[in-house]
C-alpha positions, 0 to 999 in steps of 0.5 A: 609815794610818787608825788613825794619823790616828785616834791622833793626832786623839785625841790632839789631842782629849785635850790640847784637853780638857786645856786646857779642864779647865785653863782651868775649873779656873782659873776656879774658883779665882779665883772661889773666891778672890775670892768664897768665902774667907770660908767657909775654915776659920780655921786656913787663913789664920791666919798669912796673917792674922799677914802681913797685921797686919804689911803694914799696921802697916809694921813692919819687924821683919825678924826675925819671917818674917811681917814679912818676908813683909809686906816682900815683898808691900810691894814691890807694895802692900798694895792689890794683894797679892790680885792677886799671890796670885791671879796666882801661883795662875793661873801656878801652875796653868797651868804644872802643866797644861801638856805634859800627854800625855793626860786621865789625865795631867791627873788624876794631876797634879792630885792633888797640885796641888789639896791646894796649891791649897786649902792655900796658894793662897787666901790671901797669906802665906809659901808664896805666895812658896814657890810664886812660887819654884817656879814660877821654878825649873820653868820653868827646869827644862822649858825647854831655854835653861836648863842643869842648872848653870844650874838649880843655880845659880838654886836657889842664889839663890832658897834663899838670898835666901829662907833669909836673908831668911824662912825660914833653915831653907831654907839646911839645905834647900839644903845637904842636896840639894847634899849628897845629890848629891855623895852620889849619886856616891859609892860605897856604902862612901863613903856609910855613911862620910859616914853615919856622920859625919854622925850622929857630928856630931850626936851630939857637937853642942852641946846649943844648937844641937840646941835651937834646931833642934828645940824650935820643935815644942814652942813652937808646940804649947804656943802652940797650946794656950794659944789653945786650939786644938783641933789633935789632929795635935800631934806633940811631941818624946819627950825635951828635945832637948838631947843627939844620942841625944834629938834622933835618937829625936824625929826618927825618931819624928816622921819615922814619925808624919809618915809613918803618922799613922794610927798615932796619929790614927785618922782619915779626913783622916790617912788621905787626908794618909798616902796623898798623902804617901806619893804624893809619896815615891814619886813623887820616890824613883822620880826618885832612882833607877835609873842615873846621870842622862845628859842634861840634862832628866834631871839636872833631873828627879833635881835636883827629885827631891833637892829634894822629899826634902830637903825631907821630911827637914828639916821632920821637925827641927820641924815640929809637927803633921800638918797644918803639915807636910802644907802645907809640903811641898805648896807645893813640889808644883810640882817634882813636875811635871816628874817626871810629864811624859814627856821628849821623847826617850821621847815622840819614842820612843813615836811611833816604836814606834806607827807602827812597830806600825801599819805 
């Protein structure tokens, strides 16, 4: 009975630790946001820049997505949109520390909330209102009032409002995860079917449409360079992507350059962005598998899991350099959290198998 109390002191000792590491954490972050971002690099808040210009020239050019991210904060007005960030930053960090199990649980989930941190949460622009969505849908996704449908259905909605208002690619994001969970039920002869479709689909695609989707790569690395941006993680379409076999030979060839960058670059900085990305994969590959999901929490988690990846698989169309899509991917790292947080089933478990091993 002594070392059970023992057990559960320091249990309790760890999460009030945790809570403090979380409460410091949050701290330095507003600190750093409110006092320290002038010393940020300049191509960390160059588009948070470009939002910026459109706020307070009022443009309302719903067509450009930094206009209509400008439109967004509007609604709260320009003199607060630091608070809003800093608010979404604070929640952000709050919710990816929260139910931690232990220190070392706090650790694993803070290697992949800092890069997010750092990245995107230091300035107002389009991944704020990415991660202000995140954070509605874990919320919805750790808390028991609201079901798997449930959670499929507010997905929907943020993804779309979000798709026809800012980003449209988010609706191919949207579509790929429904897709994949269909997938995921079918038989491994129906899925090379549906497979094989699918790249037929593409292959026979009007060559506008294959244009439209992958040449932004392109268009932005030559914006890039004529204000003479030193930018050496540029990736560029091998051939002109007007025929399905060009576009599937620049997508895997962008999909392994965005996966092993140390391929090309050669650098520290690829090196540590091929090592986080490749957490993050296997991170969500590991939510995809194993036997079909049972219960809710599990199907939510699987649903997170599909998120991620469908994120992964889009962004490989277009994005057009390393960094980009390293900043991209991580303003979604939030889904990763309910991934790395025991269900309460396994917990309630493991407690039964300690006292069981004590007495």
């Amino acid at each position: 009975m002594r070392a059970a109390r023992l057990d559960r002191d320091w249990v309790l000792a760890e999460r009030g630790l945790a809570t403090v590491a979380s409460l410091v954490l949050s701290l330095l972050y507003l600190v750093i946001y409110f006092f320290g971002r002038d010393a940020l690099p300049e191509k960390w808040v160059t588009d948070s820049n470009k939002m910026l210009e459109f706020l307070v020239s009022g443009s309302t050019d719903l067509d450009d997505s930094f206009a209509a991210t400008a439109k967004v904060f509007s609604l709260f007005g320009a003199a607060y949109v630091n608070v809003v960030t800093a608010t979404v930053g604070v929640a952000y960090l709050a919710l990816a520390s929260s139910r931690v199990a232990s220190l070392r649980d706090l650790a694993t989930r803070w290697l992949f909330v800092l890069p997010c941190m750092l990245l995107n949460l230091l300035s107002p622009g389009k991944e704020t209102v990415v991660i202000a969505m995140s954070i509605v849908l874990v919320m919805g996704g750790m808390s028991r009032g609201v079901s798997f449908r449930g959670l499929v259905v507010m997905t929907v909605l943020l993804y779309g409002c979000y798709a026809l208002f800012i980003r449209n690619y988010y609706a191919m994001i949207l579509v790929l995860a429904l897709g994949l969970r269909v997938a995921a039920r079918l038989t491994p002869a129906w899925r090379a079917i549906v497979l094989a479709c699918v790249l037929g689909a593409i292959l026979v695609a009007p060559s506008e449409i294959l244009y439209i989707l992958q040449s932004p790569r392109d268009i932005s690395n030559n914006y890039a360079l004529s204000i003479g941006s030193d930018n050496r993680t540029m990736i560029w379409n091998l051939y002109p992507p007007s025929s399905g076999v060009n576009f599937l030979v620049n997508y895997l060839y962008a999909a392994v350059m965005f996966v092993l960058p140390v391929i090309s670059f050669r650098a520290p900085v690829d090196l540590a962005m091929m090592l986080m990305h490749a957490a993050i994969l296997r991170v969500a590959l590991r939510g995809l598998s194993g036997t079909p999901a049972m219960s809710g929490d599990e199907r939510k988690r699987r649903w997170f899991a599909t998120l991620v990846v469908a994120h992964i698989l889009v962004q490989f169309i277009f994005e057009p350099d390393l960094g980009s899509y390293v900043r991209h991917l991580t303003s979604v790292s939030l889904f990763l959290i309910p991934l790395l947080t025991t269900l309460p089933a396994k917990q309630d478990e493991a407690r039964r198998h300690m006292r069981g091993a004590i007495q």
